[in-house]
N, C-alpha and C positions, 0 to 999 in steps of 0.2 A: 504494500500500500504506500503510494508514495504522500509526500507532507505534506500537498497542497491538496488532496483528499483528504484528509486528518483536517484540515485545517476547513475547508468546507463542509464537510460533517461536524464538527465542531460548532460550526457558524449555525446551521442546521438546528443544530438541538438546542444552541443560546436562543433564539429567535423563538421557537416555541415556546420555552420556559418565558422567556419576554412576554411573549404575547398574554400568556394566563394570568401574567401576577400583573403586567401592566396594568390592566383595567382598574383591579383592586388600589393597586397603590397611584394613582392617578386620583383615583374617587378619596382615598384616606388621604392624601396631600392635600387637595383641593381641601375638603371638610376640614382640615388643622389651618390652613388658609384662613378660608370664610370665620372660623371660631374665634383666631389672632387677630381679625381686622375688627370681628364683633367687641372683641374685651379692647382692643385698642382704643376703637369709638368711644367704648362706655368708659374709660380713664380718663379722656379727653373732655367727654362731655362732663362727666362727676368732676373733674377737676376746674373746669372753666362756671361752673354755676358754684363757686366757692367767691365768697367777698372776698 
């Protein structure tokens, strides 16, 4: 078997595994996103209605 089959069967099975977790950790990045910008807001805002 030479290395540049090694090397494209490799690619092969990284892209698979990519593909299934991508979606998940796309959607948990995003959600820790949107939660970080919600408490960031709400610091901002709690913080600016202080005399």
């Amino acid at each position: 078997m030479s290395a540049q089959a090694v090397v494209w069967e490799w690619r092969a099975l990284l892209a698979e595994w990519m593909s299934k977790k991508s979606m998940r950790l796309a959607v948990l990045l995003g959600g820790l996103l949107a939660v970080s910008i919600a408490v960031n807001a709400m610091i901002i805002l709690a913080d600016g209605s202080r005399p």
